[in-house]
N, CA, C and O of each residue as an XYZ file, in Angstrom:
396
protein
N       0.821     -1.197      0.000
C       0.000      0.000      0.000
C       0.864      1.260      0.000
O       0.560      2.277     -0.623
N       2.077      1.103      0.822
C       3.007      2.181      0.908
C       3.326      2.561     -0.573
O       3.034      3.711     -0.901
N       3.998      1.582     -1.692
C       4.640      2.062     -2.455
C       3.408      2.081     -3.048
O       3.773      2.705     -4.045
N       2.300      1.908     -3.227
C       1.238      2.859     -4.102
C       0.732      3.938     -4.247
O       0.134      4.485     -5.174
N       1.200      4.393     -2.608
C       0.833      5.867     -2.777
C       2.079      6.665     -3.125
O       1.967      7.679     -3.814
N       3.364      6.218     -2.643
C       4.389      6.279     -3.131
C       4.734      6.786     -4.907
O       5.387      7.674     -5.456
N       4.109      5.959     -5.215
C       4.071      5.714     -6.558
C       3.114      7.118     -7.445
O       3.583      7.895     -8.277
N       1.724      7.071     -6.929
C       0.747      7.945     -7.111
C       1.612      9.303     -7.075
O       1.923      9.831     -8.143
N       2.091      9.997     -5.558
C       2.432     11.157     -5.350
C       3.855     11.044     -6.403
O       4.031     12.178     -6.849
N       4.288     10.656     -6.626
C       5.540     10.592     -7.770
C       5.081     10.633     -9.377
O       5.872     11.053    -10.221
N       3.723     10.159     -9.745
C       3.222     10.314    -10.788
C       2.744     11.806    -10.742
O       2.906     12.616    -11.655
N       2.053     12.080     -9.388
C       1.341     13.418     -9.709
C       2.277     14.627     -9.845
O       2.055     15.610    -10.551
N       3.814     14.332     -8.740
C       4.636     15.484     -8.957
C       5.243     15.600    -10.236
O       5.168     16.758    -10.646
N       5.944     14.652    -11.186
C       6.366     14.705    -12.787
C       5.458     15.341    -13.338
O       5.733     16.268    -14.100
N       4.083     14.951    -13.050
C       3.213     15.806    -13.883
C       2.723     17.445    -13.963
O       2.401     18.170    -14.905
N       2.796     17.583    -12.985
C       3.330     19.004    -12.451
C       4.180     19.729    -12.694
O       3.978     20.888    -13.058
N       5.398     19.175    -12.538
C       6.767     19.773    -13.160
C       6.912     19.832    -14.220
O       7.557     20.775    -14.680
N       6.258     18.639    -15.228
C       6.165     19.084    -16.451
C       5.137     19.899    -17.148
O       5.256     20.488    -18.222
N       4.075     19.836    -16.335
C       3.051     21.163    -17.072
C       3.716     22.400    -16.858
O       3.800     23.211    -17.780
N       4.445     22.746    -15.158
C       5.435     24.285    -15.284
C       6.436     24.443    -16.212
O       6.693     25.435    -16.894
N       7.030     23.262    -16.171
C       7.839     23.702    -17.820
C       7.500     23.584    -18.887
O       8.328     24.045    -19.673
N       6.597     23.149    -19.364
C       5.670     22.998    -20.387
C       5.187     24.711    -20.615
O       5.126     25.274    -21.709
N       4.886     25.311    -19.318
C       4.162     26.810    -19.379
C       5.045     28.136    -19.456
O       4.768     29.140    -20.112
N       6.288     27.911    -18.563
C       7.439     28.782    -18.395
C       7.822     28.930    -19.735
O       7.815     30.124    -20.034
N       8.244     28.003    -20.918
C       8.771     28.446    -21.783
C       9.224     29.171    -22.565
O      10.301     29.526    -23.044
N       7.584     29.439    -22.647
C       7.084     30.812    -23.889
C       7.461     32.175    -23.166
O       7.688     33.099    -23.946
N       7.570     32.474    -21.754
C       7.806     33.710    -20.868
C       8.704     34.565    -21.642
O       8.281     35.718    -21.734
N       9.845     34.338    -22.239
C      10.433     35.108    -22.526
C      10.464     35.587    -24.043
O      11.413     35.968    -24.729
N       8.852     35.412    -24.399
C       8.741     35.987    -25.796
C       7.409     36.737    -25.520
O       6.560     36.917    -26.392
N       7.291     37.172    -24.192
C       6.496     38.097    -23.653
C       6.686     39.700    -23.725
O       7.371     40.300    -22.897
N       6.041     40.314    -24.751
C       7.279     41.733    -24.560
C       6.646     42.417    -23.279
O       5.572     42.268    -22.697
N       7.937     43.367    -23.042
C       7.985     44.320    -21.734
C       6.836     45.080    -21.701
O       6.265     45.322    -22.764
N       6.284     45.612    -20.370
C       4.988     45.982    -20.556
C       3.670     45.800    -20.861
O       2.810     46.669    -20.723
N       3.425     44.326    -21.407
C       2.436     43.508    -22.211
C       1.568     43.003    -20.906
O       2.117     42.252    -20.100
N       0.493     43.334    -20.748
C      -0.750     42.402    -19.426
C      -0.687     40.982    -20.384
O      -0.659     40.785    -21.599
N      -0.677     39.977    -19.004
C      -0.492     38.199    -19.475
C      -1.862     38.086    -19.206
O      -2.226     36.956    -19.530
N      -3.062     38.959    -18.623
C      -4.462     38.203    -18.487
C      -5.515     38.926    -18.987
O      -5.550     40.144    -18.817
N      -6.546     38.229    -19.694
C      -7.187     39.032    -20.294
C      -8.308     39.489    -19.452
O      -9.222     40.085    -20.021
N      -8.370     39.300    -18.205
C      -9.122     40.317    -16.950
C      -8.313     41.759    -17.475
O      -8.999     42.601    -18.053
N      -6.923     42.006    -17.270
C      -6.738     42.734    -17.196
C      -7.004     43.795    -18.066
O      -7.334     44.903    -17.644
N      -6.849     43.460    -19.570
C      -7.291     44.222    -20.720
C      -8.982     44.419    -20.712
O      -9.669     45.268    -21.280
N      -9.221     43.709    -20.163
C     -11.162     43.890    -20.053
C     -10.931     45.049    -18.897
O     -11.232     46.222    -19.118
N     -10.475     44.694    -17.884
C     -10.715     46.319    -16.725
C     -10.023     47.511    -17.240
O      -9.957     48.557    -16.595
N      -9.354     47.297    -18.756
C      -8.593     48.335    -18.645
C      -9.533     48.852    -20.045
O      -9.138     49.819    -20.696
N     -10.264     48.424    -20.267
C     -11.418     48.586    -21.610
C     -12.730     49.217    -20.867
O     -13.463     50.061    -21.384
N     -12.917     48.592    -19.404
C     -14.153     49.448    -19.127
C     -13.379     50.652    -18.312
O     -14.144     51.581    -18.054
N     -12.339     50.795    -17.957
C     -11.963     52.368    -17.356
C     -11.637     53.196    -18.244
O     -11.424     54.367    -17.930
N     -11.496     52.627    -19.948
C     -11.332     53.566    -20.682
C     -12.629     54.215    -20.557
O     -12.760     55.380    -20.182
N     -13.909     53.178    -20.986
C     -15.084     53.595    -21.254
C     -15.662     54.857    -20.354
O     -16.151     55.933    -20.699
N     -15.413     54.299    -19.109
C     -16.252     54.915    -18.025
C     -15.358     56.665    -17.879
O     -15.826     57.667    -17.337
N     -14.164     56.539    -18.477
C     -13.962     57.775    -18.189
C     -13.947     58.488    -19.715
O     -13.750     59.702    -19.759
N     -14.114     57.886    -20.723
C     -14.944     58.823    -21.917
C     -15.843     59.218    -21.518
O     -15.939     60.367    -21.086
N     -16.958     58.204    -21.550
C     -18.308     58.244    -21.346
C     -18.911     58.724    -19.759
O     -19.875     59.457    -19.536
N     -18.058     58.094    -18.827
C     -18.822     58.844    -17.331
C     -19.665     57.385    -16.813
O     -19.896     57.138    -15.629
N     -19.969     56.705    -17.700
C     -20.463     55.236    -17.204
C     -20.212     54.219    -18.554
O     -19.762     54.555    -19.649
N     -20.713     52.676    -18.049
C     -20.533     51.842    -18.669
C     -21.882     51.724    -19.609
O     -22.963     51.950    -19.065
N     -21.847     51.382    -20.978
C     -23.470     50.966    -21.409
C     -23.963     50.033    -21.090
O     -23.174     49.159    -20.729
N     -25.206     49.739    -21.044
C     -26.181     48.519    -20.304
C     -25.989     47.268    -20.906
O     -26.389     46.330    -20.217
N     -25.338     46.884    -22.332
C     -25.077     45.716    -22.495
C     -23.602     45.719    -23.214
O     -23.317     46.669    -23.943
N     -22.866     44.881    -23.050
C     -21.626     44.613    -23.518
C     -21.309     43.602    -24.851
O     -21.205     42.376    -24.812
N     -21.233     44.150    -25.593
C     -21.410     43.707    -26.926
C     -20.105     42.580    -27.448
O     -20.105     41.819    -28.416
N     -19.203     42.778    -26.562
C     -18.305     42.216    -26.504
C     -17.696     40.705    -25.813
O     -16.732     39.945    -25.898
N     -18.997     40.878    -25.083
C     -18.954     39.298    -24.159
C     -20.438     38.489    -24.837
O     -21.404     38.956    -25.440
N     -20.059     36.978    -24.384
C     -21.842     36.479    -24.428
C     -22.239     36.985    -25.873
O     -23.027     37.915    -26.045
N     -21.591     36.253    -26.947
C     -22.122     36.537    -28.484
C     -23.222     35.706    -28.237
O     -23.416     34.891    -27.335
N     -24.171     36.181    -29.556
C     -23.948     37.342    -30.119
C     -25.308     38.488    -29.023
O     -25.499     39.689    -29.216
N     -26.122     37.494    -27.809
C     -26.854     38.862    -27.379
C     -25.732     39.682    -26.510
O     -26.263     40.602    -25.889
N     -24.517     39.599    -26.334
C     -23.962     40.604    -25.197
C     -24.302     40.076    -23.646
O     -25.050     39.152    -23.325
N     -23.618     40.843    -22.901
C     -24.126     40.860    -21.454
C     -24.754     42.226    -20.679
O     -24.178     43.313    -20.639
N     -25.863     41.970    -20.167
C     -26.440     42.913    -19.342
C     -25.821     43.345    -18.216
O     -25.868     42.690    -17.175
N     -25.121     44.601    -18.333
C     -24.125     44.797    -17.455
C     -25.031     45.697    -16.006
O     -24.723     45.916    -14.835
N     -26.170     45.998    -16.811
C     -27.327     46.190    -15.294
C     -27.587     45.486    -14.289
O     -28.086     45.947    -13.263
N     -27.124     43.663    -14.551
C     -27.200     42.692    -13.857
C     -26.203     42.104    -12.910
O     -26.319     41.165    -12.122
N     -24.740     43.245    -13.307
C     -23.648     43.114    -12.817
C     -23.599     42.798    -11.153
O     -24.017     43.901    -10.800
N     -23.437     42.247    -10.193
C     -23.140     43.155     -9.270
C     -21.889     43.766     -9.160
O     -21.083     43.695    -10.088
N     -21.602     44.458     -7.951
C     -20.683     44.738     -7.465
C     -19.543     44.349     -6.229
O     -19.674     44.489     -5.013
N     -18.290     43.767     -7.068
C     -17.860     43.185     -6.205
C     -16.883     44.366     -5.202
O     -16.072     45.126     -5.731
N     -17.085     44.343     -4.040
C     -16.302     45.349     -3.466
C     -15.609     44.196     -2.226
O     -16.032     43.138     -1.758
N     -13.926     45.285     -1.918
C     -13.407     44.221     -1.029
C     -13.840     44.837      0.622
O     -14.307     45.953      0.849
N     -13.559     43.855      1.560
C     -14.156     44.534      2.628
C     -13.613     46.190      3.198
O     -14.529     46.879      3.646
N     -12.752     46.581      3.196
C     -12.162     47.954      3.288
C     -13.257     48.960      2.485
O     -13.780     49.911      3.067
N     -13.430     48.752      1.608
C     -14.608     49.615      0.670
C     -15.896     50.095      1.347
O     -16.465     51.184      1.420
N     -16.172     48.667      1.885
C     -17.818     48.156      2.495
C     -18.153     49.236      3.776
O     -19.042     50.058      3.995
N     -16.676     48.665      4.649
C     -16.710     49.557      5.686
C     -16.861     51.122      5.600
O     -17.483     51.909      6.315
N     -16.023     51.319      4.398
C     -15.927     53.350      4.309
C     -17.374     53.374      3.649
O     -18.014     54.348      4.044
N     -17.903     52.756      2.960
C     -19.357     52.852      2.417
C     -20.372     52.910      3.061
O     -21.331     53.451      2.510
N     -20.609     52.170      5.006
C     -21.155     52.264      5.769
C     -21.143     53.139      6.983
O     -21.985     53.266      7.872
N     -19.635     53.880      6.747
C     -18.874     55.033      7.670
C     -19.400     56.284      7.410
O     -19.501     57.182      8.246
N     -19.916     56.376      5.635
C     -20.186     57.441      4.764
C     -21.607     57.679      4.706
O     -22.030     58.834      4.753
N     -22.418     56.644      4.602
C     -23.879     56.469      4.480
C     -24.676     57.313      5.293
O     -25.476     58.110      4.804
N     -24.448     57.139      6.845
C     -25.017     58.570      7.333
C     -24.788     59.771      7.329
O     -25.559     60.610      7.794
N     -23.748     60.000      6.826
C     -23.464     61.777      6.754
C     -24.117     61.636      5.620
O     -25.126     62.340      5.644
N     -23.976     60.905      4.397
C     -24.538     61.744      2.859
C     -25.022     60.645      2.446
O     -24.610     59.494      2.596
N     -26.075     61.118      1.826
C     -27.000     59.740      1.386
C     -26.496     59.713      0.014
O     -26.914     58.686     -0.521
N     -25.793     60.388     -0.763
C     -25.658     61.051     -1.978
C     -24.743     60.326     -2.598
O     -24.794     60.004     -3.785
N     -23.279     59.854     -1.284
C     -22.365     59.434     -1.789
C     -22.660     57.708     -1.826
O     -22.919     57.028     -0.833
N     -22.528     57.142     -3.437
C     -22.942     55.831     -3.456
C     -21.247     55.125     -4.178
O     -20.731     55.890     -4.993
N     -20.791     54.354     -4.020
C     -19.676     53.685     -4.511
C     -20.029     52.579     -5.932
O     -19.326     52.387     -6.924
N     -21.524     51.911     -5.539
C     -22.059     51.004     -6.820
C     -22.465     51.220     -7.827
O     -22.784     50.297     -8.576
């Protein structure tokens, strides 16, 4: 039983090591300055928007072919630091909203 699991955790680590080098490879035909995730080019597509425009449009034509996504349906993910100044703020001004 020993050398089966033996065996197992030795199959699973080769396989591992070879998917990281399998992935590392290509790294250095990455040019300088280039975002590796395409989250990042999407957040950096709606902060263009939002600061042309002042907001985002209601559907995103660009996700979810060919109807788009209803970005009215979004929520909002906020981290807890946010939440707190959002509930610190709420009684002085009803005005100031973060979502």
């Amino acid at each position: 039983m020993k050398t089966r699991t033996l065996g197992a955790a030795v199959l699973i680590s080769s396989i591992v090591v070879l998917a990281c080098f399998i992935r590392i490879q290509s790294t250095a035909n990455i040019p300088t300055g280039q975002l590796t995730a395409p989250d990042a080019y999407f957040y950096y597509w709606q902060a263009h928007l939002v600061a042309e425009q002042g907001h985002l449009p209601a559907r995103d034509m660009h996700r979810w072919l060919p109807l788009g996504r209803d970005l009215g349906q979004k929520r909002f993910r906020a981290n807890p630091q946010s939440l707190r100044l959002r509930s610190r703020l709420r009684p002085q001004s009803s005005r100031v909203s973060i979502s």
